[in-house]
N, C-alpha and C positions, 0 to 999 in steps of 0.2 A: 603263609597268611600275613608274614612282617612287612610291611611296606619298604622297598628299598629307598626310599626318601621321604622325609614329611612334608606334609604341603608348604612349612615356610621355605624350606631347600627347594620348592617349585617356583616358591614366588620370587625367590633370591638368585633364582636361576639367572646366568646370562643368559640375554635371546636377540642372538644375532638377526631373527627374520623378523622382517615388520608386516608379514601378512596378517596378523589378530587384528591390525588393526582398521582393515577391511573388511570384517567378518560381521554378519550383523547382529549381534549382540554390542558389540562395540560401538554399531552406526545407533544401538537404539539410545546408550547412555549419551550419543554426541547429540541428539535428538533432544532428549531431555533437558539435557545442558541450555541450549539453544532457549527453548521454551519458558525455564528459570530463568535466564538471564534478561530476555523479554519482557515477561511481567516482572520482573524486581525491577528493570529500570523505566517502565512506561507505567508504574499501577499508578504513580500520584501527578500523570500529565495532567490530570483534568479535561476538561471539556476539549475536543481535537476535531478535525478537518483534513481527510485526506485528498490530497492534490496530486494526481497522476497524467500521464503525459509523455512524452518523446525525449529520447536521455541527446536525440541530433538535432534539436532543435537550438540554431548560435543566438549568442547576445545580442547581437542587431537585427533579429525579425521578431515583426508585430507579436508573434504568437509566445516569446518570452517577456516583450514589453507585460502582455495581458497578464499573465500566470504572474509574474513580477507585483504586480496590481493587488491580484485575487488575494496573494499573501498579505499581503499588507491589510487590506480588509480585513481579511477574517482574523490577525492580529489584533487590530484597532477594536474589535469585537471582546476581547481579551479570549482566545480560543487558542490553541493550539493548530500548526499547520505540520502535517505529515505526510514527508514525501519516500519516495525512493533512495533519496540522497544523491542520485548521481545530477551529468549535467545535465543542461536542458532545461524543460521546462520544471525538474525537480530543483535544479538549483535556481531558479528564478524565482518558486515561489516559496521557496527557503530565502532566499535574498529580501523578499518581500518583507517575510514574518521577522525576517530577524533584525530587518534595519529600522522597522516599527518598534521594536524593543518588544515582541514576543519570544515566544518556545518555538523552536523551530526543530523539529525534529527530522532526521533522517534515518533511514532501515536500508542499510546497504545491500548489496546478493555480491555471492563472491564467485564473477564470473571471467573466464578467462583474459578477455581484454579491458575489464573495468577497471575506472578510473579515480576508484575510490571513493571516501565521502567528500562532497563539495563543501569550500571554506563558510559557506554560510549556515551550517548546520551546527547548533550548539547543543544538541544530544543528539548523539549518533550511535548506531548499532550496527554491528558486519554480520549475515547471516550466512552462512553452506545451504539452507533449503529453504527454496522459494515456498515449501506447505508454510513453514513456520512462519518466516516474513510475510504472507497474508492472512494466518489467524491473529498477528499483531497488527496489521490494517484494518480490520474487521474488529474486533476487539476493542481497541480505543478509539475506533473514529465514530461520531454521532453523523456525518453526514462524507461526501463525497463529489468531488469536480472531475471530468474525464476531458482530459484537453486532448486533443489530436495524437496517437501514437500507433507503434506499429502492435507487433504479437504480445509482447510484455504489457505491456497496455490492455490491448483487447481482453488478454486474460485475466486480468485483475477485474477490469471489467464486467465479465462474463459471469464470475465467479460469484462476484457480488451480487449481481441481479439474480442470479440462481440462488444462493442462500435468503434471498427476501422473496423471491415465487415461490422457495418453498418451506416458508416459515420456519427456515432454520436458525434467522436473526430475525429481531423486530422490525418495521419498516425503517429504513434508511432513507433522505434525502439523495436523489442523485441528480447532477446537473452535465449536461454532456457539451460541450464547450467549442464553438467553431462549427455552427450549423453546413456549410458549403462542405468541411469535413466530413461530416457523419451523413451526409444527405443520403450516401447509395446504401448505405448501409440498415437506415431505419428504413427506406425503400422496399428495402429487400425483407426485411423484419415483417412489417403491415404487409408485403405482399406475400412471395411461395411462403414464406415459415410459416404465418397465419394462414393462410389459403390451405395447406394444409394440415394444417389442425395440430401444427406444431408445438405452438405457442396457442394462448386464449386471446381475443381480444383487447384482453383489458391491461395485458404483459406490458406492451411499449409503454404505458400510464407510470409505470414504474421508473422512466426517467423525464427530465426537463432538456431540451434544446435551447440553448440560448447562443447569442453575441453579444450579450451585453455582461462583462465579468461583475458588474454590482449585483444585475439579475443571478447568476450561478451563485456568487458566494450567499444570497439572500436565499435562495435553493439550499442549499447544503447547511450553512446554520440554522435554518428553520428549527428543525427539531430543538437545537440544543437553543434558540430562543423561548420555545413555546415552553419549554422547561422550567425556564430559569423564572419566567410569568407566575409559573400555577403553585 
């Protein structure tokens, strides 16, 4: 019944194998980790805006001049602008916020060919799981811009509209940016998804179309306006 070693002769052990640290109990403290480090460095951004979009979008088309734009607005507003961090239209509208002399923040994802956080982000965070990088989009942001993007996009997207359909978050402002973009898509939303009782009617109400980026950012601060009033 003697134990041939005591648990600190376990913990002092050499351990040639690094499988434990794939195991998930390991995955849940790197979990956790992630989560603290999150809210310690985002609790006192204050009032925020996230701005999501296409990480292939270059510095000489319109649609980064725009998102470039929208930061600065919503800066000038004194708000915080939170993007993905990469390039794109994430670093445009970090370029935006932060040449205004705002908070510009960025939430990286640590994926194989990415390219890090872009130089205009003056708080930036690197995440392992994209769950966690969007309860910190969710979280700190009072409103939302969708500028043209591909899967990463759509699902941040999706995500969000589903946590406000089903009163899992309080309403959100959202503004969906680049009408000629999104046209086949809200199509398709008002058409088979509603046709078949997919969605309710009232689902698409839950965002704004616009091309006009004073229109979107006027969208997305809303809330955190009507706030700042009463």
């Amino acid at each position: 019944m003697i134990p041939s070693e005591s648990s600190t002769a376990r913990l002092l052990n050499e351990e040639n194998s690094t499988d434990w640290l794939h195991h998930d109990p390991w995955r849940v403290l790197r979990i956790q980790s992630e989560f603290v480090d999150g809210f310690g460095a985002l609790a006192e951004v204050g009032p925020a805006v996230s701005i999501f979009g296409s990480a292939r979008i270059k510095p000489d088309e319109p649609m980064y001049k725009a998102a470039q734009e929208m930061g600065t607005m919503v800066a000038q507003r004194d708000i915080a602008v939170i993007t993905g961090g990469g390039p794109g239209i994430m670093e445009a509208a970090n370029r935006g916020a932060s040449e205004a002399g705002g908070v510009s923040v960025g939430l990286g994802i640590e994926l194989p060919h990415e390219q890090g956080i872009n130089e205009w982000v003056n708080l930036g965070l690197n995440f392992r799981y994209f769950f966690v990088r969007k309860t910190m989009f969710v979280k700190y942001s009072s409103g939302f811009v969708i500028c043209p993007g591909g899967f990463g996009t759509l699902d941040e997207m999706f995500e969000l509209l589903t946590l406000v359909q089903t009163h899992k978050v309080r309403y959100m402002p959202v503004a969906l940016f680049g009408s000629e973009y999104w046209e086949g898509l809200i199509d398709w939303l008002r058409g088979p998804v509603s046709d078949h009782g997919m969605i309710s009617q009232i689902d698409p109400s839950l965002f704004v179309v616009t091309d006009d980026p004073e229109e979107a950012v006027a969208v997305a601060t809303g809330a955190i306006q009507r706030d700042r009033q009463n």
